[in-house]
N, C-alpha and C positions, 0 to 999 in steps of 0.2 A: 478467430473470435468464436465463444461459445454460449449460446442462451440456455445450455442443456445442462446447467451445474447448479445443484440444489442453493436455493438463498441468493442467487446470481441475475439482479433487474435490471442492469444497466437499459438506460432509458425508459423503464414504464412510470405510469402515472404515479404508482404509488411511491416512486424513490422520491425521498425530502427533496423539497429546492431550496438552493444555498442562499443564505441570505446576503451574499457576495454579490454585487451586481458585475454585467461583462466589464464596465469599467475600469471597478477594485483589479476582474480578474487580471485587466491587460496590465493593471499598475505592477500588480503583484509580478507576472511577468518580466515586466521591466526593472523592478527591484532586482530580480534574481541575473539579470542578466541571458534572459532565455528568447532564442532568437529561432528565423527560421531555419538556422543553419544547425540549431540542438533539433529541432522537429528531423532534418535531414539524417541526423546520426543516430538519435532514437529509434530512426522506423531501421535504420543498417544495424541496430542494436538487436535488434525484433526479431529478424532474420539468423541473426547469430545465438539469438536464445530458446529462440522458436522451440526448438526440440529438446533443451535442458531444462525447461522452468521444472518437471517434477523434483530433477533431482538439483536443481536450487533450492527447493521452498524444504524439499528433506534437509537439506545442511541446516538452511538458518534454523525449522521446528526440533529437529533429532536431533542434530549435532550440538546446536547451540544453544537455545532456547530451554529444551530440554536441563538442559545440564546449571542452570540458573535460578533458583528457587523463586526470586519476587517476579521474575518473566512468564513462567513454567504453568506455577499458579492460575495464571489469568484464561487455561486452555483447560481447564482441570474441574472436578467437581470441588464442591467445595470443602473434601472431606481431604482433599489430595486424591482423592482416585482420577483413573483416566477415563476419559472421554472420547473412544475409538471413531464414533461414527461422529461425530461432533469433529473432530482433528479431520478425518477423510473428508469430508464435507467444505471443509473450511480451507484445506491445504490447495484444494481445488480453484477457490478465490482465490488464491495468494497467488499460485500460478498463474490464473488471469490477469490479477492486476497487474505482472510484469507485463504481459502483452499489453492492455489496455496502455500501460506507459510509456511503450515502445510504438503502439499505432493507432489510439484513440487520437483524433483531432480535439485539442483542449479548448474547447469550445462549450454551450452554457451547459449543453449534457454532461459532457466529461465534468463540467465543476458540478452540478449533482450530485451527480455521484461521489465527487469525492467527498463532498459533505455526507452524502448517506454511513459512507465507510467510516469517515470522523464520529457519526453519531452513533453507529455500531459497537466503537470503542468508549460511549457513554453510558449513562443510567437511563438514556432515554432507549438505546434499540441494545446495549449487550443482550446476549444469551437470545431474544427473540424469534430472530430467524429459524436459529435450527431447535429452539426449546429445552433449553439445558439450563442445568442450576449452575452455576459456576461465579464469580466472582462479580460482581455490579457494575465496576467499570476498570479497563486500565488506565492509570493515571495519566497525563501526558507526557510526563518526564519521564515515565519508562517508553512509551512510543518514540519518542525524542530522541533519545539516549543507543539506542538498538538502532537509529538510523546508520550512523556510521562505520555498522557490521555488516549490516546488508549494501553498503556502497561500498565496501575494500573487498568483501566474498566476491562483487559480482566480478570484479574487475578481472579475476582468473578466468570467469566463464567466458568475459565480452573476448579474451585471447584465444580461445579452442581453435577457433576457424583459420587460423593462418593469418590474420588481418597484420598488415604494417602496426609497427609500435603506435606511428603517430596515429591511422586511424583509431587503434584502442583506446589512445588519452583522451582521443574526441569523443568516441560516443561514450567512456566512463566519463567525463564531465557533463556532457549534454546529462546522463542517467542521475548523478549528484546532484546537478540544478532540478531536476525534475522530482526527487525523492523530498526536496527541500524547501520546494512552492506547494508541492501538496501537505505536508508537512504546516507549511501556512495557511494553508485553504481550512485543513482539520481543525486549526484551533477555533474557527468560530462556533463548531460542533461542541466543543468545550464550554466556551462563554455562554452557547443560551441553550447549556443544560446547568447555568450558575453552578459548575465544575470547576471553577475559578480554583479552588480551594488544593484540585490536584493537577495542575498545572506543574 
């Protein structure tokens, strides 16, 4: 875990609090099917990722992302130029937030924050943190949508370490339910910036 990465509060006063109560949180949970036995594989995930996140968060920004105009955009001034120190800054969060996913306890901090992250991708906090002009908000249907490239990428990285087949199926599913309850958490960062509209 790191508190030395520009734009990076997990846990201080000034991160939004979700308007989720722990309750919604556990339902949500229990919607997805996430137990303490995906807590168990997630943090065996953690371990296995630990030392890849950079060149994870390279594949999905460079490799992919890049390479997709209505994605692309949302990292970008708003002229299409790039935004170097803005991308370095931010690819840093991306790499945490795999950790955070891998060994935060999902508890009422961790749902904060992921509303803060959800609000980030709004009209209410984009561009803020690091002070860039760039696009207003990413829809959610493009968040959405880019989930399912980031859960089939990871599934090559969770195999590097020699793990049994079966352990890989586990902690890539434990890491899918988890990309997929936050995923739920964010949209209320949507609803009360009345963002309805790019849902």
């Amino acid at each position: 875990m790191s508190n030395d990465i520009p734009g990076y509060n997990y846990g201080d006063r000034e991160v939004a609090r979700s308007p989720l109560s722990d309750e919604e949180l556990e339902q949500l949970k229990s919607g997805a099917g996430f137990t303490e036995e995906d807590v168990h594989h997630l943090q065996m995930a953690g371990e296995v990722l630990r030392d890849q996140t950079e060149e994870i968060v390279r594949r999905w920004r460079s490799d992919i992302i890049a390479h997709i105009p209505h994605l692309a955009k949302h990292s970008r001034a708003l002229d299409g130029g790039l935004l170097p120190d803005y991308l370095a800054k931010s690819n840093k969060r991306f790499e945490q937030w795999i950790l955070d996913t891998c060994f935060r306890p999902y508890d009422r901090t961790w749902l904060d924050y992921q509303h803060e992250i959800g609000l980030r991708h709004t009209v209410a906090r984009k561009n803020q943190v690091d002070r860039v002009s760039s696009t207003p908000e990413v829809p959610f249907r493009d968040v959405l949508s880019f989930i399912p490239v980031i859960n089939e990428t990871m599934k090559k990285y969770l195999a590097k370490k020699d793990h049994p087949a079966e352990d890989v199926e586990k902690m890539y599913r434990s890491w899918s339910k988890s990309t997929l309850l936050q995923m739920a958490i964010w949209t209320k960062a949507y609803e009360s910036n009345e963002s309805t509209k790019n849902v």
